[in-house]
C-alpha positions as CSV (number, residue, x, y, z in Angstrom):
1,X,1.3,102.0,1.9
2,X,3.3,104.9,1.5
3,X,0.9,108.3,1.7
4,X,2.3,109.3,-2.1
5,X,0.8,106.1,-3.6
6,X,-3.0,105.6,-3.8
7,X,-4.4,101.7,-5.0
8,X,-7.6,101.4,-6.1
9,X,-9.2,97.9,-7.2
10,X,-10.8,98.0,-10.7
11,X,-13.3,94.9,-12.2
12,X,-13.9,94.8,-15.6
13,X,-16.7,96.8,-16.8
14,X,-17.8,100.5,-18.2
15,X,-15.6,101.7,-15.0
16,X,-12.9,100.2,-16.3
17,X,-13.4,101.4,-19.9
18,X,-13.8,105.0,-18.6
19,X,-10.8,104.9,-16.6
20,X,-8.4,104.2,-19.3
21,X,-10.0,106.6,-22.0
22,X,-10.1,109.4,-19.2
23,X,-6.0,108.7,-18.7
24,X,-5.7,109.1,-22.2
25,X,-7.0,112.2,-22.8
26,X,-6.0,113.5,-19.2
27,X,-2.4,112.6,-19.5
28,X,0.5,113.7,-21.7
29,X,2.8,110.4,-21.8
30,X,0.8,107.0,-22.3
31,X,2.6,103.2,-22.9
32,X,0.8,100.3,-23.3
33,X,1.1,97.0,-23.7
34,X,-1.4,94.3,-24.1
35,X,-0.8,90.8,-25.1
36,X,-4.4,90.0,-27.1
37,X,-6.3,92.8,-28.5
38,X,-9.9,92.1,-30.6
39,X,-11.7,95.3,-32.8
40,X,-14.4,95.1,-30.3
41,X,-11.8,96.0,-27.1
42,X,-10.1,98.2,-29.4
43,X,-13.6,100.2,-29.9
44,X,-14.2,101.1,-26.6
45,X,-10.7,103.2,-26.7
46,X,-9.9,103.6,-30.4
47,X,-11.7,107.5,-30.6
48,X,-9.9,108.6,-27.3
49,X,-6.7,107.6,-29.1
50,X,-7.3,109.6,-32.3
51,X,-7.9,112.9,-29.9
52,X,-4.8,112.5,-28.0
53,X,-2.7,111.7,-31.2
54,X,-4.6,115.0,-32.9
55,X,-3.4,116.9,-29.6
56,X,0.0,115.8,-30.1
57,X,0.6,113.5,-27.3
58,X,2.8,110.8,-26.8
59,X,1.8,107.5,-27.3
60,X,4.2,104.2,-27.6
61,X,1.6,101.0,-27.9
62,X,2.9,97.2,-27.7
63,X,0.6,94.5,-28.9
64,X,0.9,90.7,-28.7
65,X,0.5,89.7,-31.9
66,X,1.2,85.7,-31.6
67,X,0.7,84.2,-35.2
68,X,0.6,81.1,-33.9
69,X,-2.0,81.4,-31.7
70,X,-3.8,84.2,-33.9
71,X,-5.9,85.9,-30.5
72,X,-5.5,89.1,-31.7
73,X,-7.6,90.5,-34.6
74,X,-5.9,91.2,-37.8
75,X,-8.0,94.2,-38.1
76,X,-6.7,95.3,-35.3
77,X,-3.2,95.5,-37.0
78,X,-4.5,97.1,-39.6
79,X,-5.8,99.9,-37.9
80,X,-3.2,100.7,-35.5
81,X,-0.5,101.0,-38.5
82,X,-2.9,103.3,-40.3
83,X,-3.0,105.4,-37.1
84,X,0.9,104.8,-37.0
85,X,1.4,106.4,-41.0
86,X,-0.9,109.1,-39.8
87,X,0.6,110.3,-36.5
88,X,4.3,110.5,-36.0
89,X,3.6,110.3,-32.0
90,X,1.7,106.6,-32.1
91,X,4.5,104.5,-31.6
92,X,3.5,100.9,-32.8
93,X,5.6,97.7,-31.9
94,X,4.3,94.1,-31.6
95,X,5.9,90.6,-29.9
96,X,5.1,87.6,-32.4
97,X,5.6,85.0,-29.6
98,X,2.8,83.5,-27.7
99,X,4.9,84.1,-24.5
100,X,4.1,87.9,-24.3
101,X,1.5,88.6,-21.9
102,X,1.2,91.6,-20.2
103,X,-2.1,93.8,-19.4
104,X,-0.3,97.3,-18.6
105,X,-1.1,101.0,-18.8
106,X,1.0,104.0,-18.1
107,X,0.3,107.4,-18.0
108,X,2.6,110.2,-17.2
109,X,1.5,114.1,-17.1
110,X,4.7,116.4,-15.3
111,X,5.3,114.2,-12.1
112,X,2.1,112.7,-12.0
113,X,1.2,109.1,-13.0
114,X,-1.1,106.5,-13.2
115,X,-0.5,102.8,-13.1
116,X,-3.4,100.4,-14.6
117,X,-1.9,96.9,-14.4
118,X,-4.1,93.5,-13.9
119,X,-5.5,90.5,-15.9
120,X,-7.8,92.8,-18.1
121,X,-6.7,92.6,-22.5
122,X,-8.3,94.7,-24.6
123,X,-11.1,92.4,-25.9
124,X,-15.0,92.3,-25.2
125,X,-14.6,90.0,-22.7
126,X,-11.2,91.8,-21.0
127,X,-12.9,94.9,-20.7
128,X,-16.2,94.7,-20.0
129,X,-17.5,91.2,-19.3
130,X,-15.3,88.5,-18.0
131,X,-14.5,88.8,-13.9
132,X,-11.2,90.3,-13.9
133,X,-8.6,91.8,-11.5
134,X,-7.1,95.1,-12.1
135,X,-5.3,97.7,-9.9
136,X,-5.1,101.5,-10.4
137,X,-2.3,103.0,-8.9
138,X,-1.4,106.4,-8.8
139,X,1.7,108.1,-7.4
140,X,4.7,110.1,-8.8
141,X,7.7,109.6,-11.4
142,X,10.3,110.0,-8.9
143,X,8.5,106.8,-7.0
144,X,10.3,103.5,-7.2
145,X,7.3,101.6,-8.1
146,X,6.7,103.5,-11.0
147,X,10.8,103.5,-11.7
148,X,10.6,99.9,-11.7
149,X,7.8,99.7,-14.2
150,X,8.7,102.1,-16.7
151,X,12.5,100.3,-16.8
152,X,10.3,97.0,-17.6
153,X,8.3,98.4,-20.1
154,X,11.0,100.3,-22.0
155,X,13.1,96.8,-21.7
156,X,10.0,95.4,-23.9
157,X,9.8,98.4,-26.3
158,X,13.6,98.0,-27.6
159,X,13.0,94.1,-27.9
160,X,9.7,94.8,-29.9
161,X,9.6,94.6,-33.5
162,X,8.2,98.0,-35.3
163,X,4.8,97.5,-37.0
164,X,5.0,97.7,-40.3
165,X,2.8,96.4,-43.2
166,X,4.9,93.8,-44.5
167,X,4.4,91.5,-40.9
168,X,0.5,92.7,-41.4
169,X,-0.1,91.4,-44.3
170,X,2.4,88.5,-43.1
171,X,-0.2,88.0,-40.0
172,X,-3.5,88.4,-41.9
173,X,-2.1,85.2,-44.1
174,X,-0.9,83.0,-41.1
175,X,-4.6,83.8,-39.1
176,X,-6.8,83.0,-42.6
177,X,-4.9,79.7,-42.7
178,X,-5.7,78.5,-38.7
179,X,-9.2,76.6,-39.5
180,X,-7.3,74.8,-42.5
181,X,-4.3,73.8,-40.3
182,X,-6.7,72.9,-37.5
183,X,-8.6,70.9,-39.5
184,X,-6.3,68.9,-41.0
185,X,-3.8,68.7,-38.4
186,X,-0.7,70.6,-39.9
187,X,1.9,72.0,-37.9
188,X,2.8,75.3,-38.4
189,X,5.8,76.3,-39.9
190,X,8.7,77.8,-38.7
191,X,7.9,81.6,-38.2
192,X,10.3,84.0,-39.7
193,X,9.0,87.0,-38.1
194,X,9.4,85.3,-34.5
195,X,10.2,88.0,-31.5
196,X,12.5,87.2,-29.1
197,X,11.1,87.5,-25.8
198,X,13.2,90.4,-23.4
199,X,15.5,89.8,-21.3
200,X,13.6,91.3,-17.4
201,X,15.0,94.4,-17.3
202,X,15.6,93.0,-13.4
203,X,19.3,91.9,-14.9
204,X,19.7,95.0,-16.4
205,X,18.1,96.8,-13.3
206,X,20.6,99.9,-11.9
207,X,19.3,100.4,-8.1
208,X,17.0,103.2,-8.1
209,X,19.3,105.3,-5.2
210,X,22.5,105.2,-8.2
211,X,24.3,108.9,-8.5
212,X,24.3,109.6,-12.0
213,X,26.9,112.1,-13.1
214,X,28.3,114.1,-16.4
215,X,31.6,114.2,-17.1
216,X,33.5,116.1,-19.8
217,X,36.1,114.4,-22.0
218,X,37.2,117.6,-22.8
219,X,35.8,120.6,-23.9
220,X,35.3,119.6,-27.1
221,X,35.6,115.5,-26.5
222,X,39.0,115.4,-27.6
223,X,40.4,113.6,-24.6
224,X,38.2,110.6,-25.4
225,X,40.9,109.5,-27.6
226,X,42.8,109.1,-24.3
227,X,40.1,107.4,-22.2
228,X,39.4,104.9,-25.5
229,X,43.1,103.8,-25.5
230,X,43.0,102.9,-21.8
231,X,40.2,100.4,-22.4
232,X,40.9,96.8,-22.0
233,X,38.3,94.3,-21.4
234,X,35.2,97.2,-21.0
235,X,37.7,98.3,-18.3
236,X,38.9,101.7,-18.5
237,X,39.0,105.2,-17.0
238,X,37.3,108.5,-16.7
239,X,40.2,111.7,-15.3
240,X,40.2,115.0,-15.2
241,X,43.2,117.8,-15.4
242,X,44.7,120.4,-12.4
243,X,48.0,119.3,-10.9
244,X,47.8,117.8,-7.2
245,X,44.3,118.3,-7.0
246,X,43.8,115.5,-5.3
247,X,45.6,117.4,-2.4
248,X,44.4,120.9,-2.5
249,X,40.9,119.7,-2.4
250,X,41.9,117.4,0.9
251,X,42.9,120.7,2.4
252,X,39.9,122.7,4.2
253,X,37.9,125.1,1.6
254,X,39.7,128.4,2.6
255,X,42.9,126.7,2.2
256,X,42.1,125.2,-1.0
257,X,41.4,128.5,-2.4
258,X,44.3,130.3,-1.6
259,X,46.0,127.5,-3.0
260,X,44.1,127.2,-6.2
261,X,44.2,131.0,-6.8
262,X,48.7,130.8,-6.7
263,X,48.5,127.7,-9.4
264,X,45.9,128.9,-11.5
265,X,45.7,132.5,-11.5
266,X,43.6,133.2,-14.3
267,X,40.9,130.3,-13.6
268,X,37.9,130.3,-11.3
269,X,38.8,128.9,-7.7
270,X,35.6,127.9,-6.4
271,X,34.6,126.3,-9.6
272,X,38.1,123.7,-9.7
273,X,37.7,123.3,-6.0
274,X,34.0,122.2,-6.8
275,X,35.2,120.5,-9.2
276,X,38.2,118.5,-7.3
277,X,35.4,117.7,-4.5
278,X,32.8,116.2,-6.5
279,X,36.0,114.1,-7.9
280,X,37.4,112.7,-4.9
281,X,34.3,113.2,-2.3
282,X,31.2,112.9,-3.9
283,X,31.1,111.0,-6.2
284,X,31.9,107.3,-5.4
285,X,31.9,103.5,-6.3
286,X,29.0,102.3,-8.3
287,X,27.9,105.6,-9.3
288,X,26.8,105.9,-13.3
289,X,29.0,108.2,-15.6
290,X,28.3,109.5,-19.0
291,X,31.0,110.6,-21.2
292,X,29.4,113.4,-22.9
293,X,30.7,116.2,-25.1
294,X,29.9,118.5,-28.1
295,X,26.1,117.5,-27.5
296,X,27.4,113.3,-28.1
297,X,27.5,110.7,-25.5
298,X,30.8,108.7,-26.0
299,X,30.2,106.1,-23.4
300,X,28.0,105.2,-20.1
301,X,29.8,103.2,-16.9
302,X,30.0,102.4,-13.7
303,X,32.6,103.5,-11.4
304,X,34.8,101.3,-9.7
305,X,37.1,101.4,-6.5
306,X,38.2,105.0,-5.8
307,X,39.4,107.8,-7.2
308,X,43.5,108.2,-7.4
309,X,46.2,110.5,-9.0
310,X,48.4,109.4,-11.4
311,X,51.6,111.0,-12.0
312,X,52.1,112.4,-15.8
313,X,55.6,112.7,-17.2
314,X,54.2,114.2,-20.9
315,X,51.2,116.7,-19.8
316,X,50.8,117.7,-23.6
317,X,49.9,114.4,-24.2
318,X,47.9,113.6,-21.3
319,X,47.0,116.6,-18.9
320,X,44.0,114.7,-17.0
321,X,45.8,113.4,-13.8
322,X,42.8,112.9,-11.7
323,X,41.6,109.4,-12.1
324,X,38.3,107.2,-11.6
325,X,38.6,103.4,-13.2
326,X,35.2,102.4,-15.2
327,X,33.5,99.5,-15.9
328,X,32.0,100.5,-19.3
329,X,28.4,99.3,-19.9
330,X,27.6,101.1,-23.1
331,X,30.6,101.8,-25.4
332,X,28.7,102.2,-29.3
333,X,28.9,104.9,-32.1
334,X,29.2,108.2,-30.5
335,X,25.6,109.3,-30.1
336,X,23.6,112.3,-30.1
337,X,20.4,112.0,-28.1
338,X,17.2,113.7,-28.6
339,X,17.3,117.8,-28.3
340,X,15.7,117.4,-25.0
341,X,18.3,115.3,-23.2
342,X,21.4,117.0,-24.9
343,X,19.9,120.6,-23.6
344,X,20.1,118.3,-19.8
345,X,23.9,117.0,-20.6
346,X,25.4,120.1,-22.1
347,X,26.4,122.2,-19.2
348,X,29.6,124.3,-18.9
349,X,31.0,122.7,-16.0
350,X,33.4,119.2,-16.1
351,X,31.1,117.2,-13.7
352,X,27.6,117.8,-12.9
353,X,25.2,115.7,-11.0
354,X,22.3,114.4,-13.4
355,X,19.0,114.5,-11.5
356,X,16.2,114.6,-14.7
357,X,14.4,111.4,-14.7
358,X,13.6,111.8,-18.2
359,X,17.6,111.9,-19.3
360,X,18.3,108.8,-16.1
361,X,15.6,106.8,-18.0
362,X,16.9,107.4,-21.1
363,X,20.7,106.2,-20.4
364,X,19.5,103.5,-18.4
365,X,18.1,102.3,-22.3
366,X,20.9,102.9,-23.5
367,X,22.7,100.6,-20.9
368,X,20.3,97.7,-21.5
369,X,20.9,98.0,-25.1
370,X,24.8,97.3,-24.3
């Protein structure tokens, strides 16, 4: 195992219980997701929830909450959405379907994190009697384990339904009627507030070693116009301006600038000539691009074959020579993303390399969402 990821085994048990309400308190970021939860696993963790959410942390919780098979408590419901109303940073969603079944923890502080992940819900018998199999594994955010796990969970959070009280109440009424219906031998109806179970993120899955870049429609966006017409069939393209740029930037670097400074006098050499590089050497054939402008995200894809130039007869129409063809893999309203990412995205240069995992993780949701 590699020497940046430690595994420790963990039975159920009061070591198991401590773990998880140490993480909580320890770490910034937590997700969970649990397929059955009862009030008497919810106990053992329920106060080191209400002090994290009173410190302002994080916290994004998904419960099973099958109401055909009614395993977790309707309490349990109940007091998660109260904690919900109360705290803008618990982030409540539930899976109706009896085919959710995960036992998963996730903590995140800076690049640390912690991985709890095994057989172990949170009921009586999960955490502290039954015999149960859990690992604790702890290594960093940039790590491809924990890359892999987060792009699974988040895939189950945008499938999720939001808590809310209409399915609690909704729940509470199907579980009260489960000793009738067993009794008598009733099926149960059809459920209208059936989840669809997620797609694996494993089909939506971008390698881990993918180049994600930035590229400016524009200063202002106002070349997206152009890049929207070229679309046919989510094909399309991504370009960028300066005349026979393709061929200065082939020349060696001193050459390149002399030539750069005689065309463009008033602009800044080194900048185009980074510029022209990242364009036509860098950047390359499966890499992820993200049409972003005026603190919006126009689009997200994928690159495809190689960069080219393409002659322009009307250069007030269209002054963005420098071409890459796209496979598009999120074309939607324009978005704004949170303040966080945007202060990433909006730099003053055309291209620039994206390297926060945060903003990565956060257009690879995007992507799955198509």
């Amino acid at each position: 195992m590699a020497s940046d990821v430690r595994v420790r085994f963990l039975q159920a048990g009061q070591g198991f219980v401590n773990e998880i309400r140490k993480s909580i308190l320890k770490y910034k970021e937590i997700q969970i997701a649990v397929a059955f939860v009862k009030e008497d696993g919810l106990n053992e963790i329920f106060e080191s929830l209400k002090t994290a959410l009173s410190q302002e942390r994080e916290i994004k919780f998904i419960v099973g909450a099958s109401s055909d098979l009614g395993i977790t408590d309707s309490g349990v419901l109940e007091r998660l959405l109260r904690l919900k109303n109360k705290h803008d940073g618990f982030l409540v969603r539930f899976y109706n379907n009896p085919g959710f079944h995960p036992k998963l923890f996730i903590f995140r502080k800076g690049k640390s994190v912690k991985i709890i992940v095994g057989s172990s819900n949170l009921t009586g018998g999960g955490v502290e009697k039954n015999v149960e199999a859990n690992l604790v594994i702890e290594t960093t955010q940039n790590h491809k384990i924990y890359q892999t796990i987060i792009s699974e969970f988040d895939n189950w959070y945008d499938v999720a339904d939001e808590l809310d009280d209409d399915f609690v109440k909704y729940y509470k009424r199907r579980c009260n009627g489960f000793s009738r219906r067993s009794r008598t031998g009733t099926k149960t109806s059809t459920d209208k507030y059936r989840t669809p179970l997620p797609t694996s993120a494993s089909e939506y899955r971008i390698p881990v070693e993918t180049v994600f870049w930035k590229i400016a429609p524009g200063p202002r966006g106002e070349q997206w116009e152009l890049w929207e017409r070229e679309i046919d069939n989510g094909i399309g393209i991504i370009a960028i301006g300066w005349e026979d740029l393709n061929k200065i930037v082939s020349l060696n670097r001193a050459r390149a600038i002399q030539e750069i400074k005689k065309i463009w006098r008033d602009a800044n050499p080194t900048y185009i000539y980074k510029q022209g590089k990242f364009f036509y050497h860098v950047m390359k054939e499966k890499d992820v691009v993200v049409a972003y402008s005026r603190r919006t995200i126009f689009g997200i894809g994928e690159l495809i074959g190689e960069a080219f130039y393409e002659a322009i007869d009307d250069w007030d129409k269209e002054p963005y020579p420098n071409r890459w063809r796209v496979k598009w893999l999120w074309l939607g309203e324009p978005r704004k993303p949170p303040k966080k990412i945007a202060n990433v995205l909006s730099t003053y240069d055309t291209i620039h390399r994206i390297e926060d995992k945060d903003t990565i993780n956060y257009i690879k949701r995007l992507i799955r969402r198509g």
